[in-house]
C-alpha positions in Angstrom: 181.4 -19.2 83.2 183.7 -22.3 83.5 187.0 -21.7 82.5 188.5 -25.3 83.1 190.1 -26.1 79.9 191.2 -29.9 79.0 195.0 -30.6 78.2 195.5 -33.3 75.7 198.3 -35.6 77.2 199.0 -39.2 75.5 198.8 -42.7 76.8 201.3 -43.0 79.8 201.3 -46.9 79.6 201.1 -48.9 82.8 201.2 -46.3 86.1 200.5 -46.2 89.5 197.5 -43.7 90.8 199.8 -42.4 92.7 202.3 -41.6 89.7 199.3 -40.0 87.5 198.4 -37.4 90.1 201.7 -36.3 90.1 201.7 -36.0 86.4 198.7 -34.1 86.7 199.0 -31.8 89.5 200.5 -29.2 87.7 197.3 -27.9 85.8 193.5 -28.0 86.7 191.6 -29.8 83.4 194.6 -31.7 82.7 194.2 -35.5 82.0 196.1 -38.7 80.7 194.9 -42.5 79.8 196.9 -45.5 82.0 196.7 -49.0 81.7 195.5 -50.6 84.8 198.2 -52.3 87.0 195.2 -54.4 89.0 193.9 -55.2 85.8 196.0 -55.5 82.8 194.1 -54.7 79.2 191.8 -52.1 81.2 192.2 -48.2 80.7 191.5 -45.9 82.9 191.1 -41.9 82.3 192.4 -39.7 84.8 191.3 -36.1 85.0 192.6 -33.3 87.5 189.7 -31.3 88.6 188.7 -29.5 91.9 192.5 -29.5 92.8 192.4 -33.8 92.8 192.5 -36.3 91.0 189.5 -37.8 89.4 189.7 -41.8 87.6 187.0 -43.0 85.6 186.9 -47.0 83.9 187.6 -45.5 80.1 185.5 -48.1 77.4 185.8 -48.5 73.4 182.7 -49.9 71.3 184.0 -47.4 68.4 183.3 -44.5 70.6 185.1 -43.4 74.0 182.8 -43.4 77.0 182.9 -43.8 80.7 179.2 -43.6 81.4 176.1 -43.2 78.7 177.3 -40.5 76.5 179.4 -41.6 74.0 181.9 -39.2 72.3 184.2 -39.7 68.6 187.4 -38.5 70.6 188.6 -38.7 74.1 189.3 -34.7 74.1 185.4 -34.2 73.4 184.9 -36.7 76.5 186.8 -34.6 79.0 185.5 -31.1 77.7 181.7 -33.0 78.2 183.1 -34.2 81.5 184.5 -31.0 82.9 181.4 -28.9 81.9 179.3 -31.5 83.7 181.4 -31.4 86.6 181.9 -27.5 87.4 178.2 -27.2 87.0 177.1 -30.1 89.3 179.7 -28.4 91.7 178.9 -25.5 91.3 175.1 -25.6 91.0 174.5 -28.6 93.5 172.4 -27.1 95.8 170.4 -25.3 92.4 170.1 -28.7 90.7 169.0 -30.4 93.7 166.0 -27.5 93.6 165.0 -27.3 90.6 162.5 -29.6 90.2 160.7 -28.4 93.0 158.7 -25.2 91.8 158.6 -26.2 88.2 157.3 -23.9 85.2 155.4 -27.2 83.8 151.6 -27.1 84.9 151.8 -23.7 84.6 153.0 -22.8 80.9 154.8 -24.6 78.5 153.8 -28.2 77.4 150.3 -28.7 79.3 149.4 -25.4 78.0 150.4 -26.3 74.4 149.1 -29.9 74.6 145.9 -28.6 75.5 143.8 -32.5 74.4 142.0 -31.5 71.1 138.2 -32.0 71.0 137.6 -34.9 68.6 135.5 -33.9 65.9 132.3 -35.3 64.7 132.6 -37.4 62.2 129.2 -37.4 61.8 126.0 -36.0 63.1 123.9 -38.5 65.2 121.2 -39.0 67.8 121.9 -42.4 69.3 124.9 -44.9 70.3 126.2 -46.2 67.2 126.0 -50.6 67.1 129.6 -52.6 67.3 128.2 -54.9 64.7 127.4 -53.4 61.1 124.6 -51.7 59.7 121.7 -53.4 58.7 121.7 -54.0 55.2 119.4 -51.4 53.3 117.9 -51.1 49.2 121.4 -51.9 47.0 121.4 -48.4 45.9 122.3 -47.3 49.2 124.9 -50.3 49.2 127.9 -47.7 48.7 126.6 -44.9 50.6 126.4 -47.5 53.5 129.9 -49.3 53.3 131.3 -45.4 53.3 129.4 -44.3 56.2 130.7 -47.3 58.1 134.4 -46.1 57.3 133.5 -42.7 58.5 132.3 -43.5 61.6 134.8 -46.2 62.6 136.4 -44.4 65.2 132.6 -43.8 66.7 130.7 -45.4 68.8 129.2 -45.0 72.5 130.6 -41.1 72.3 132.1 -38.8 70.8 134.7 -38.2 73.1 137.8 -39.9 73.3 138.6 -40.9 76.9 141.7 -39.5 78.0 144.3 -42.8 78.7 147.0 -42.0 80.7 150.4 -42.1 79.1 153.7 -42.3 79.6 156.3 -40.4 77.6 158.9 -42.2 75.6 161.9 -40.6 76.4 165.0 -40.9 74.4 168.3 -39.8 75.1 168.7 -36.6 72.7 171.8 -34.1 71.5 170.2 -30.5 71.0 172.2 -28.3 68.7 172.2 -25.0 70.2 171.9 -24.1 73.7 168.1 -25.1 75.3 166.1 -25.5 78.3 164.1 -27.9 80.0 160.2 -28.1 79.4 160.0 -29.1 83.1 161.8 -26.8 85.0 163.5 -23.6 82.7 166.7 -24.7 83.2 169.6 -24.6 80.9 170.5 -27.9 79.5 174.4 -28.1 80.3 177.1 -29.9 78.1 178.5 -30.8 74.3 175.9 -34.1 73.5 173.0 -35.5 75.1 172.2 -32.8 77.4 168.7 -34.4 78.4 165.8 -36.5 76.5 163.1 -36.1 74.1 160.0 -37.5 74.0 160.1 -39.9 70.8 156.0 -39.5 71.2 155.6 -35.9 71.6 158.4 -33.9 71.5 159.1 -32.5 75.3 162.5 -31.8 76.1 163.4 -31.9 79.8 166.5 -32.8 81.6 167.4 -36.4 82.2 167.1 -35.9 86.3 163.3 -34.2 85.2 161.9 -37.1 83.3 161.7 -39.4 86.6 159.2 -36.5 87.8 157.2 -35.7 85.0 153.2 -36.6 85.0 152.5 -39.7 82.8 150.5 -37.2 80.7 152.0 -38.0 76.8 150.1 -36.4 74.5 151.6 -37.8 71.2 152.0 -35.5 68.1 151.1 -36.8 64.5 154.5 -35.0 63.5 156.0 -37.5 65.9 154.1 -40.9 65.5 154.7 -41.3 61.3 153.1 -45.4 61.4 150.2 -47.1 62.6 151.6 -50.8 62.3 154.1 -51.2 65.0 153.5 -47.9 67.1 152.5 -48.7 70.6 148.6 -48.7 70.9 148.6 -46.4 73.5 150.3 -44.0 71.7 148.3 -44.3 68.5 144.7 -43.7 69.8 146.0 -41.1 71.9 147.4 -39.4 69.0 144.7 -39.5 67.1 142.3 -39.0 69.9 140.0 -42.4 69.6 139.3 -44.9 71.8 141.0 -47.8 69.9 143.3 -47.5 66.6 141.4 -47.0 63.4 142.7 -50.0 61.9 141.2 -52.2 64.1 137.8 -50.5 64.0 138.0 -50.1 60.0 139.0 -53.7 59.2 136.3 -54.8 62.1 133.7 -52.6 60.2 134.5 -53.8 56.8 135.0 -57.7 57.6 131.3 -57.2 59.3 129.8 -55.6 56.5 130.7 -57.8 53.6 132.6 -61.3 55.2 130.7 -62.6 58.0 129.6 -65.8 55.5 133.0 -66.4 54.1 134.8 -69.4 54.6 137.5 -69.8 56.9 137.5 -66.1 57.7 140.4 -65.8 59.8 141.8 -68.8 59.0 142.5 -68.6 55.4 145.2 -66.4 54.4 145.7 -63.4 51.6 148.1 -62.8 49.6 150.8 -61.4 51.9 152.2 -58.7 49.1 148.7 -57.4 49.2 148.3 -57.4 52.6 151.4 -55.9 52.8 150.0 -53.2 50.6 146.9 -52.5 53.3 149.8 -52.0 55.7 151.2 -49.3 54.2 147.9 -47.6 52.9 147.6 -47.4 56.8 151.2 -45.8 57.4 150.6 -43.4 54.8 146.8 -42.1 54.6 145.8 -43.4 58.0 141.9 -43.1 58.5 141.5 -42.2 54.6 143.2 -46.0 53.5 141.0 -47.2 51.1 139.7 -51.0 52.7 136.8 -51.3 50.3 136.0 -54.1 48.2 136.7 -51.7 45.2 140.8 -52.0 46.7 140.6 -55.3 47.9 138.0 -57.5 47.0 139.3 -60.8 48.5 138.4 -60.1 52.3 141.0 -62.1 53.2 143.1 -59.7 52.5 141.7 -57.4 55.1 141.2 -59.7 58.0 145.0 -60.6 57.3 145.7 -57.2 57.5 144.1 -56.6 61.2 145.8 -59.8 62.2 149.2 -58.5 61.4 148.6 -55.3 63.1 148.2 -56.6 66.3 151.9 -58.8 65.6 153.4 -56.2 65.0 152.4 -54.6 67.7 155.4 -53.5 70.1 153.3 -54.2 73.4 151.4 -57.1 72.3 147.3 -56.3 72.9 147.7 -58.8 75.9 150.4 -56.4 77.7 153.4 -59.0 79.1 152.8 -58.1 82.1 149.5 -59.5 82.0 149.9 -62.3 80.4 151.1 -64.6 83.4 147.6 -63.9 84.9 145.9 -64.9 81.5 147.6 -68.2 81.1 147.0 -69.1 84.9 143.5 -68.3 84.8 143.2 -70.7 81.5 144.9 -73.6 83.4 141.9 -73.4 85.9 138.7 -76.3 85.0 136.3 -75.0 87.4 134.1 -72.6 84.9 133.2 -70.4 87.0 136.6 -69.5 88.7 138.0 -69.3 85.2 136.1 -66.4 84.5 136.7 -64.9 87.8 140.4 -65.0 87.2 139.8 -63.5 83.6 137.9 -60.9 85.3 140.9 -60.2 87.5 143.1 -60.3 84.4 141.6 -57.7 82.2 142.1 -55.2 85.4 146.1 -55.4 84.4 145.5 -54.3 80.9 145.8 -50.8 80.1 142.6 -48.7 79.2 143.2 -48.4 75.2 144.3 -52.2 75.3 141.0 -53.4 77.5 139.1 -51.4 75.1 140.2 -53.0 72.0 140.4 -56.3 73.4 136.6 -55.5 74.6 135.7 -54.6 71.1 137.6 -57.4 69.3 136.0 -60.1 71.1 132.4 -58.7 70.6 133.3 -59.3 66.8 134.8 -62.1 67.0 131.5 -63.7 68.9 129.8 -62.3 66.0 131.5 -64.0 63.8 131.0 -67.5 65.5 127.2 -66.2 65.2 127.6 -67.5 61.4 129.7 -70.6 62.2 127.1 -72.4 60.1 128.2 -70.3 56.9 131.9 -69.4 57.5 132.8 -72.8 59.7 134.7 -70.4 62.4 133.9 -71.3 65.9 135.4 -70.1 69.3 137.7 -72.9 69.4 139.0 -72.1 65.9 139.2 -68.5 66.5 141.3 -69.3 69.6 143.9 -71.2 67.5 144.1 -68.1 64.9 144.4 -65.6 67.9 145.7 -66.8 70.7 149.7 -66.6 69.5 148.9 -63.2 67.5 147.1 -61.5 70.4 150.0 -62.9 73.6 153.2 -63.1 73.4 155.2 -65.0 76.0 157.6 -62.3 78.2 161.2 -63.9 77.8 159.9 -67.4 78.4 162.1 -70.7 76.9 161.3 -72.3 73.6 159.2 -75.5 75.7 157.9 -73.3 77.6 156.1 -70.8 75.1 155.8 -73.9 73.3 153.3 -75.0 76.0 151.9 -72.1 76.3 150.2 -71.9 73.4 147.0 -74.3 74.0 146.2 -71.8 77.0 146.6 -68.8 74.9 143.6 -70.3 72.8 141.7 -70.7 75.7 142.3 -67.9 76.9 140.8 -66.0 73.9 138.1 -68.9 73.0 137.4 -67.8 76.9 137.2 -64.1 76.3 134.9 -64.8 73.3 132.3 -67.5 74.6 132.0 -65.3 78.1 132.5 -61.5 75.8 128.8 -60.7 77.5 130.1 -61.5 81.0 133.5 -60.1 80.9 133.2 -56.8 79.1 
């Protein structure tokens, strides 16, 4: 057990190194703050430990720190900073070990996290259409819309494939004393002892997270939204292949606004489509999207469009979106596609997917051009900003940008039979 204790000292003003370990050599754990002779204005914290003296850079943003943790006084600091340090030199050749034989495939979180079998929705024979169901007698008119709902998360299978995923580890303080997930070690120090996955809940130390298997399995408990949760993390938590938003708003646009006007392009009213959003957030696959709810459909095709905004990773990942853009700057046709080709290889699986699906409505929907006066071209304009978003570009330059993000999803529609 350590038994290093910390001795409060106050601010000694403008010394030497020299003159602060002689202040300090009488006790191990004792420290004092000094104002930097090199560098007037800066503080540095001095701390006697392992019979030397130890001098960090000391900071101030409301709360002391010298590295990532941040503590309310500089006594909590040092107690944080002397625990870290007896067990790292203690325990160095331990720690350097102990992610090498680790508990993890063995019990613990894979054996919790066990992927759920996705349960049927409904009983059926044959691969379910993307496009809606043909229209049957009007008495079956209801019984049809709410089938569609039902099955929106269905279609070539049952089974959800299983996308890889990272987890989304955040810095975390555990109350208590814990152990890693990864490796069944004690978690040392006063705050932020290791991370937490934001997604799913493992705990591991911070040196453990660079080792763990990109194998997230996010927790309803966890992810509380659908509008502005990473896709990824959505479909996997609800084990689907894309997020039931997309495939309910999809399934109710196609069975009741293919004709309408300007679908796309006109607007709802935004407090109602606001209210859509948070029918989503709350009751998630139960949100009621019928035209009981909202009969303007407007409404609902606003509501998809502002799901994929407000998406953190836009459906277009940034990473890929410098490949998108270059392939649109190319005339020949058929290299065009080729490029695209190479593109959609970037995306990640759940994103591929949806765009796949998205763009087989979206051709549907130029299928009734005559009627609802959408065509590719027009569809690009409505999409192409709402689906990419330039990655830290300059105002001209996103600015330019924008004609080749319409042809880039004008592009994925015309070719959706080539490229998907």
């Amino acid at each position: 057990m350590c038994n290093v204790k910390a001795f409060y000292t106050l601010f000694h003003g403008m010394i030497s190194r020299e003159e602060a370990d002689q202040l300090l050599s009488q006790a191990e754990g004792s420290y004092l703050i000094r104002e930097s002779q090199r560098q007037p204005g800066t503080y540095t914290l001095a701390l006697r430990f392992g019979n030397q003296t130890r001098n960090f850079r000391l900071y101030h943003d409301g709360k002391h720190f010298v590295g990532e943790k941040r503590f309310e006084s500089i006594h909590d600091l040092v107690t944080d900073g002397l625990i870290t340090l007896y067990i790292e030199t203690k325990a160095a050749e331990y720690i350097a070990k102990m992610t090498i034989n680790p508990i993890y495939e063995h019990v613990g979180y894979t054996t919790l996290n066990q992927e759920p079998t996705l349960k049927k929705h409904l009983p059926h024979s044959q691969e379910e259409p993307d496009g809606p169901t043909p229209a049957k007698d009007d008495h079956n008119t209801e019984e049809r819309l709410t089938s569609l709902v039902r099955r929106a998360t269905l279609r070539e299978s049952d089974l959800a494939p299983k996308y890889e995923k990272v987890h989304n580890f955040k810095v975390h303080t555990f109350r208590g004393p814990h152990w890693c997930e990864y490796c069944a070690n004690f978690m040392w120090g006063l705050i932020a002892q290791g991370v937490k996955c934001a997604d799913c809940g493992l705990n591991v130390h911070k040196q453990c997270s660079k080792v763990v298997p990109n194998d997230c399995q996010p927790d309803l408990r966890h992810v509380k939204k659908v509008y502005s949760c990473d896709l990824t993390t959505l479909v996997k938590a609800h084990n689907t292949k894309r997020p039931m938003v997309v495939d309910m708003c999809i399934q109710e646009i196609e069975a009741r606004g293919l004709q309408s006007e300007g679908l796309y392009r006109i607007s709802g009213f935004s407090e109602l489509i606001e209210d859509v959003k948070l029918a989503f957030d709350r009751d998630g696959e139960k949100a009621d999207i019928s035209s009981n709810a909202y009969e303007d459909i407007n409404i609902i095709t606003g509501a998809l469009k502002l799901y994929f905004r407000e998406l953190p990773i836009p459906l277009i990942t940034y990473d890929a979106y410098p490949r998108f853009i270059e392939a649109a700057k190319i005339t020949d046709p058929e290299k065009r596609l080729e490029a695209l080709h190479e593109a959609l290889k970037l995306l990640p699986p759940a994103h591929c997917e949806t765009l796949r699906y998205l763009m087989g409505h979206l051709k549907r929907v130029t299928q009734y051009e005559k009627e609802n006066l959408m065509t590719s071209e027009n569809l690009g304009i409505v999409f192409g900003p709402t689906l990419m978003r330039a990655p830290e570009l300059d105002a001209m330059t996103a600015l330019n940008d924008i004609r080749y993000q319409r042809l880039v999803v004008e592009s994925l529609i015309t070719n959706e039979d080539v490229l998907f």
